[in-house]
C-alpha positions as CSV (number, residue, x, y, z in Angstrom):
1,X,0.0,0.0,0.0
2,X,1.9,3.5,-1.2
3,X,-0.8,5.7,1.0
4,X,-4.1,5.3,3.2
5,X,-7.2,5.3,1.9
6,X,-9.2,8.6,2.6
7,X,-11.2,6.5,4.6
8,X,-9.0,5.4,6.6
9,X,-7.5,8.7,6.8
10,X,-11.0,10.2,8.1
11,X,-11.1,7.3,10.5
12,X,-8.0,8.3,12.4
13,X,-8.1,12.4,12.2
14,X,-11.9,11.5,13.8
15,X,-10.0,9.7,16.4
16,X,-7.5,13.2,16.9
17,X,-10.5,15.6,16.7
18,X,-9.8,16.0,20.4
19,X,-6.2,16.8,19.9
20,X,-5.8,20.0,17.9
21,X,-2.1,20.4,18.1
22,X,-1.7,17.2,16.1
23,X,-5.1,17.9,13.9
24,X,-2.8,21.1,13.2
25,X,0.1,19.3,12.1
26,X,-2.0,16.9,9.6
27,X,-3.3,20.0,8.0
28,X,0.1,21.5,6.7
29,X,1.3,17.6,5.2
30,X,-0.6,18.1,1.6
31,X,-4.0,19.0,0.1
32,X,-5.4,15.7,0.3
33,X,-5.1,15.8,4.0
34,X,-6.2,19.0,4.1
35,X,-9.3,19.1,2.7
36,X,-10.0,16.2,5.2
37,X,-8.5,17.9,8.3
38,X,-10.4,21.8,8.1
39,X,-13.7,20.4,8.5
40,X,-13.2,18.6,11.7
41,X,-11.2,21.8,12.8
42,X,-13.8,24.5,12.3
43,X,-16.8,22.0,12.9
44,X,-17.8,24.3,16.0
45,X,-17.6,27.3,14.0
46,X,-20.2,28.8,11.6
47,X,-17.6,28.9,9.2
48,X,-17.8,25.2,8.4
49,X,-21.4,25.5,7.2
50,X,-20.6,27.5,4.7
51,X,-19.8,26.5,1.4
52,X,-18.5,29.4,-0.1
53,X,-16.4,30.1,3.1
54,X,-15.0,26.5,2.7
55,X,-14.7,26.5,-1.1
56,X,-12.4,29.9,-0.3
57,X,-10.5,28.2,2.2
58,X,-9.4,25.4,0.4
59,X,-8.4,28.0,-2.7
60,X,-6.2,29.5,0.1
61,X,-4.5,26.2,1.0
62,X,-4.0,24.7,-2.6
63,X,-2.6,28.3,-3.9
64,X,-0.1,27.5,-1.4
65,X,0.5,24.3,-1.1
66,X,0.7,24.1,-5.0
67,X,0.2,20.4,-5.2
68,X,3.1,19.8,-3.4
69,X,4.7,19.1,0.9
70,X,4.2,22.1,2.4
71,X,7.5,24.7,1.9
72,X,5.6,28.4,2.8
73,X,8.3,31.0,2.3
74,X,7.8,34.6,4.3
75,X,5.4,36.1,1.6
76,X,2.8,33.1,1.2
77,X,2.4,33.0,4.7
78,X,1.4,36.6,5.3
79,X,-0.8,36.0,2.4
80,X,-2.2,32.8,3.5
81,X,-2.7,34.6,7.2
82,X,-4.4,37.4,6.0
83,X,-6.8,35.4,3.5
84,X,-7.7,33.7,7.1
85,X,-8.4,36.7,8.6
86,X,-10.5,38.4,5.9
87,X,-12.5,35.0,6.1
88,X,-13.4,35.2,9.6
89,X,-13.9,38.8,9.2
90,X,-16.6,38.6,7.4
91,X,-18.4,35.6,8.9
92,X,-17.9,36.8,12.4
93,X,-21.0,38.9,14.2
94,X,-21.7,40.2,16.7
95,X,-17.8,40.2,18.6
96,X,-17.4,42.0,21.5
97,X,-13.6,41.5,22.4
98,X,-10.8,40.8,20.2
99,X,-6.7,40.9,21.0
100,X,-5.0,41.9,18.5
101,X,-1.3,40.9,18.9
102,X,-0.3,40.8,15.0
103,X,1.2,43.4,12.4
104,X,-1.3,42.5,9.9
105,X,-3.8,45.9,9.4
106,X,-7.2,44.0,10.4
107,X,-8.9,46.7,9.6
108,X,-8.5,47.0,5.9
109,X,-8.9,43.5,5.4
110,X,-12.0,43.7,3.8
111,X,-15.2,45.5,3.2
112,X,-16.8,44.3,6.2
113,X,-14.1,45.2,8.5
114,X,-16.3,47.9,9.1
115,X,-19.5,46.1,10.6
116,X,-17.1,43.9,12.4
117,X,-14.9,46.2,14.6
118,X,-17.5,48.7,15.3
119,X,-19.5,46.3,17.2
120,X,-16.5,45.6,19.7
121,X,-16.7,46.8,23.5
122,X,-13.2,45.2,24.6
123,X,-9.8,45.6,22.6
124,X,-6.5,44.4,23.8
125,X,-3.6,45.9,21.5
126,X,0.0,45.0,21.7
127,X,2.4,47.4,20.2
128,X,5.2,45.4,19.7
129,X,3.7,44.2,16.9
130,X,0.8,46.5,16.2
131,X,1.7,49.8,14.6
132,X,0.6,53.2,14.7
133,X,-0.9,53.6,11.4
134,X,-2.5,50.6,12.0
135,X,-4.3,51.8,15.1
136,X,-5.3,55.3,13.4
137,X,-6.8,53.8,11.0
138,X,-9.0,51.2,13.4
139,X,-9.9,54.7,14.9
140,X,-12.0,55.5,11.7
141,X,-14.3,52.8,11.9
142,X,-14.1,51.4,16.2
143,X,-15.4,54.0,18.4
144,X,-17.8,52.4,20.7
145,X,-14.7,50.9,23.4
146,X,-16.2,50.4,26.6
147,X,-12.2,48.4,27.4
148,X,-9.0,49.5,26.1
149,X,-5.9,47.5,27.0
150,X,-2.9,48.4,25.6
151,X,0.8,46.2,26.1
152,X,3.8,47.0,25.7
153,X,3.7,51.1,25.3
154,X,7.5,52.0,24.6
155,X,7.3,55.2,22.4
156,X,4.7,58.0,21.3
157,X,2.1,56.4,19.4
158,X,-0.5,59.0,17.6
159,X,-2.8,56.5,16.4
160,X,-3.3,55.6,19.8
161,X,-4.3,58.8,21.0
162,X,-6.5,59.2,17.5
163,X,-8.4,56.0,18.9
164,X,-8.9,57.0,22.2
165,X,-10.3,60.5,20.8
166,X,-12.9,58.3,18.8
167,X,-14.5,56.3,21.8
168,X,-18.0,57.5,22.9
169,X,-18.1,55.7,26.3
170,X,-14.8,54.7,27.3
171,X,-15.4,53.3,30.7
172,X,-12.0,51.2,31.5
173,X,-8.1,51.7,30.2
174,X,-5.6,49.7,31.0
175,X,-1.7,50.9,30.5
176,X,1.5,48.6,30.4
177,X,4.6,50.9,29.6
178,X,8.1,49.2,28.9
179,X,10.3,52.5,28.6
180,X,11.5,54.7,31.3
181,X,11.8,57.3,29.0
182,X,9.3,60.4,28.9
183,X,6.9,60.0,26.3
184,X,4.4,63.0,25.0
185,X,2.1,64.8,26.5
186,X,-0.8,63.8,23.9
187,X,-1.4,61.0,26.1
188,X,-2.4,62.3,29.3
189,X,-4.3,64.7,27.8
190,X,-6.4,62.4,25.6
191,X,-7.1,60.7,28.9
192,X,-8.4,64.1,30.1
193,X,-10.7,64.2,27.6
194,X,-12.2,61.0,28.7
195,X,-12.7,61.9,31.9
196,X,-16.3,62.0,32.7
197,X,-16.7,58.1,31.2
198,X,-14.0,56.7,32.1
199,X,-14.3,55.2,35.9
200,X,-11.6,52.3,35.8
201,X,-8.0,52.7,35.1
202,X,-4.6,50.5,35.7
203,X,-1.6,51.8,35.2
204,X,1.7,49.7,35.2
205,X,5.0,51.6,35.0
206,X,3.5,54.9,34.0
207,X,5.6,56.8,36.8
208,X,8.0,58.7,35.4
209,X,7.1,58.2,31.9
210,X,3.9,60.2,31.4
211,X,2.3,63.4,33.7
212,X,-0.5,62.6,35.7
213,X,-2.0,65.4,35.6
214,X,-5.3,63.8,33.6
215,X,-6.4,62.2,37.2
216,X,-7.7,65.4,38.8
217,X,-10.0,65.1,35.1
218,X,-11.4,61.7,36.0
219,X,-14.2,62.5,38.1
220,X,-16.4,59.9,37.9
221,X,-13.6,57.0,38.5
222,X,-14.1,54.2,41.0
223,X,-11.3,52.0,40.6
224,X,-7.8,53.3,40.5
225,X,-4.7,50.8,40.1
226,X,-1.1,51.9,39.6
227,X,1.8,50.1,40.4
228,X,5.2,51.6,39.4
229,X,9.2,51.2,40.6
230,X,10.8,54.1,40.5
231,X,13.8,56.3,42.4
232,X,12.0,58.7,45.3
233,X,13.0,62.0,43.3
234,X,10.6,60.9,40.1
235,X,7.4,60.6,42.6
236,X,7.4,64.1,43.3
237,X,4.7,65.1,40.8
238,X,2.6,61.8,40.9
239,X,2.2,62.2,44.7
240,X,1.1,66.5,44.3
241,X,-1.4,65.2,41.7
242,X,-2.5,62.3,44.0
243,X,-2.7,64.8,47.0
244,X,-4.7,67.2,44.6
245,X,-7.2,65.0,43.3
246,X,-10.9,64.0,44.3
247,X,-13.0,60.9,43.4
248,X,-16.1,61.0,45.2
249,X,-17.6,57.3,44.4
250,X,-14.1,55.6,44.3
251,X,-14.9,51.7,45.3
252,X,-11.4,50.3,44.8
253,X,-7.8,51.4,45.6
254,X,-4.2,49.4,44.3
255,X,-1.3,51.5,44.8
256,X,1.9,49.1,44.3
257,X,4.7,51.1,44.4
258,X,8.5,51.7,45.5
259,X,8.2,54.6,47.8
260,X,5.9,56.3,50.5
261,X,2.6,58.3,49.0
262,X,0.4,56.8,52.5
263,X,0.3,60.5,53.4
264,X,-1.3,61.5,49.5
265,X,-3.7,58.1,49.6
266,X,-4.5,59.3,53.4
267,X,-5.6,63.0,51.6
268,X,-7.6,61.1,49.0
269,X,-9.6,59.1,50.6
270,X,-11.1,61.7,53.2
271,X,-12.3,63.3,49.8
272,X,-14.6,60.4,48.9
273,X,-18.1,59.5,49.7
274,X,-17.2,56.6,51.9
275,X,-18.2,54.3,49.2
276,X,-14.7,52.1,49.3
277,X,-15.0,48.5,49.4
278,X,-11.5,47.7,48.6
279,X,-8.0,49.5,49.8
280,X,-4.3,47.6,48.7
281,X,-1.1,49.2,49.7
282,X,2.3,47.9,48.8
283,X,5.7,49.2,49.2
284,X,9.3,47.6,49.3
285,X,9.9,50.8,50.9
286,X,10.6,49.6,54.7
287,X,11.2,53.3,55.7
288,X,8.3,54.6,54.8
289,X,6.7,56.9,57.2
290,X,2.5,58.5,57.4
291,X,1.1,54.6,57.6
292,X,-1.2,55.2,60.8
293,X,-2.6,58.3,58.6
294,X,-3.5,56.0,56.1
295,X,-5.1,53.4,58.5
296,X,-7.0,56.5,60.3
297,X,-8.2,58.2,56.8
298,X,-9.8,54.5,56.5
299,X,-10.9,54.5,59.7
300,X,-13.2,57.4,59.4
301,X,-13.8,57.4,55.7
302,X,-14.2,54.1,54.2
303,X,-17.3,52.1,56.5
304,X,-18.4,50.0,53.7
305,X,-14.6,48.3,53.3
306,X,-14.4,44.6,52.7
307,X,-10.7,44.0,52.2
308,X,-8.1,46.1,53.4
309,X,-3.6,45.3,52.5
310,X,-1.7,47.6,53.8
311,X,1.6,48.4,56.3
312,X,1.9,48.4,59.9
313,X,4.2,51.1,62.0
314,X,5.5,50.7,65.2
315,X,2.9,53.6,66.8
316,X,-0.2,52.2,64.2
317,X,-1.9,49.7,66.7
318,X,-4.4,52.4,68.2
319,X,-5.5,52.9,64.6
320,X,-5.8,49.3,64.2
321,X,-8.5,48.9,67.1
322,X,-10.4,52.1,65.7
323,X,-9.9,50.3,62.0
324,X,-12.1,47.2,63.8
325,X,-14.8,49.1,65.6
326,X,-15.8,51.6,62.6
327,X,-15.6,48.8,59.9
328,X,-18.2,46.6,60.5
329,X,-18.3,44.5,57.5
330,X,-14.7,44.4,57.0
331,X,-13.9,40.5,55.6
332,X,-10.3,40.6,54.5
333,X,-7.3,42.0,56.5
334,X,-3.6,42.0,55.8
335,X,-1.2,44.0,57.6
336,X,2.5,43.7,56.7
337,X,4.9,45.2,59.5
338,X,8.0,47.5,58.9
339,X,9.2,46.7,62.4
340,X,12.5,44.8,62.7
341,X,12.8,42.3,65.1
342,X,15.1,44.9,67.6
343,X,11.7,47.5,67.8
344,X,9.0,44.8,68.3
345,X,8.2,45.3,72.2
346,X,5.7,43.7,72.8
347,X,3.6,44.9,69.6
348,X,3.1,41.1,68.1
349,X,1.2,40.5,71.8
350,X,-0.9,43.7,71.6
351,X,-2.1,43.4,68.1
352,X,-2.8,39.4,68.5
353,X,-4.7,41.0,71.4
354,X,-6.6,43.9,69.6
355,X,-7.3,41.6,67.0
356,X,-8.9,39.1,69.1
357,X,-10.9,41.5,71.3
358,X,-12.6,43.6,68.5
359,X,-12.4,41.8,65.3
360,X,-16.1,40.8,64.3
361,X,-17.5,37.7,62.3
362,X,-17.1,39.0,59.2
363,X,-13.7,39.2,59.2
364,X,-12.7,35.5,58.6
365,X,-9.4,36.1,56.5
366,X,-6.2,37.9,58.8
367,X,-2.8,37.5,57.7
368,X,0.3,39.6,59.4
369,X,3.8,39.5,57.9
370,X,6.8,41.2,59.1
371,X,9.3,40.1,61.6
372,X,7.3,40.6,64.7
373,X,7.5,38.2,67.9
374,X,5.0,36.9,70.0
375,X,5.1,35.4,73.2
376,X,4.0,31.9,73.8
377,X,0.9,33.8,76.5
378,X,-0.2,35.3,73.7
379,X,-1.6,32.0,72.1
């Protein structure tokens, strides 16, 4: 026998239908196996009831495979790839969220491009492969974003900002920088503009790198996540605007960072509505000072909080007990200590004791770290 039958080449890839790394494999041998391999592939899609979308498909595959093993230089590939894309392009409806991590301009692909992207409501973009002319031109025809994620921000990208300009309702951005460079100001200010839709931003790295002047423009946030490394001098202008800014219905607060802003979080929560359900503050800062200011801004301000990370000084344990007896529903609590083991004195025993004395039923998850020591009485 030179070759299976195509029965019994059906029989097995049925068997492998499960296994799509191998049914992938199969596909790229010849046409023959092919043809027999796309169907059980796309079975769960619309795509393989449709006989001009398969009939296109397999035109795709035997232009390159050209009767012959499979040898795709660079330029059949981008062709064959973007022959795929066009085909799910336009038998696609109704998608909400799409990442796009390729250099190929999706948007041009084919006349309905248009219907397709304008219906999305979550887009995650990586620029290291994703251009800028690329995104302008996704700016003509997506503008109803309610999610923008965007990886990978190393340089000034104006189609970026030409897309953010188009969105009607922009309600959540998320920012991953990988420069320490400064990058434009266009940015921050097309964030600005946004500012009475957007309520939920993230910010990785953007310390440093961009002016933060566009929070004080976000007025209707509630959820505000930035985590950053950076020297103590380059924090100067992120803590004034911090200190200078007011969300009234913020709900959630991450702040992981390398130095000490407890004193501008302290100043920005007493400006909210005492809506905050959710308060996480890291440092690898150990000398970091204002941490009972923080504890007694939430204290006072934040009755509705569930879960609460944040640092322990040596002179914080009054604002501890206060923390238990004002926050009633409080579920999650995790203090990390800056004491060395040469300033504990006696502080493990009084906060086990504070803890134990005041905590309430809700608040089934505690976890302390640090270096401070407990007396075998305190068990």
């Amino acid at each position: 026998m030179e070759k299976l039958s195509i029965d019994c080449l059906s029989y097995i890839f049925n068997e492998l239908r499960t296994d799509n790394k191998s049914l992938y494999s199969c596909l790229l041998i010849n046409k023959e196996w092919c043809r027999l391999v796309v169907p059980i592939l796309w079975e769960r899609y619309p795509y393989s009831n449709c006989e001009e979308s398969q009939e296109k498909f397999y035109k795709i595959t035997n232009f390159v495979f050209e009767g012959q093993a499979l040898n795709v230089n660079f330029s059949k590939k981008y062709l064959l790839s973007q022959e795929i894309y066009k085909l799910f392009i336009r038998q696609c409806e109704g998608i909400k969220r799409l990442e796009w991590k390729i250099f190929l301009p999706l948007s041009s692909f084919s006349e309905a491009s248009t219907k397709f992207f304008s219906q999305l409501h979550d887009l995650y973009i990586d620029l290291s492969y994703v251009t800028s002319n690329n995104i302008n031109d996704m700016a003509q025809i997506c503008k109803n974003l309610n999610v923008l994620y965007v990886d990978c921000y190393s340089q000034g990208i104006t189609g970026l900002i030409s897309l953010i300009n188009a969105q009607r309702n922009l309600k959540e951005i998320i920012l991953k920088f990988r420069t320490k460079e400064r990058l434009c100001e266009e940015l921050g200010e097309a964030l600005a503009r946004k500012g009475c839709t957007i309520n939920n931003i993230t910010l990785f790295c953007s310390v440093g790198v961009i002016s933060h002047s566009f929070l004080t423009s976000l007025v209707n946030l509630k959820r505000l996540s930035i985590c950053y490394r950076l020297k103590s001098y380059e924090g100067i202008e992120f803590k004034k605007y911090l200190a200078n800014t007011i969300f009234p219905d913020l709900r959630s607060l991450i702040i992981n960072d390398d130095s000490s802003c407890f004193k501008e979080l302290a100043m920005l929560i007493e400006k909210t509505k005492g809506n905050i359900s959710d308060v996480s503050i890291k440092t690898l800062d150990i000398s970091v000072e204002n941490t009972g200011m923080l504890l007694k801004a939430i204290s006072n301000h934040c009755p509705k909080i569930e879960q609460l990370t944040t640092h322990l000084g040596p002179n914080d344990l009054i604002y501890v007990r206060s923390l238990l007896m004002n926050c009633k529903i409080l579920v999650r609590l995790t203090l990390d200590s800056l004491n060395s083991c040469n300033e504990n004195n006696g502080i493990g025993d009084e906060l086990l004791d504070i803890l134990t004395k005041f905590s309430l039923k809700t608040l089934t998850y505690i976890t302390i770290n640090g270096n401070l020591v407990y007396s075998i009485d305190a068990f």
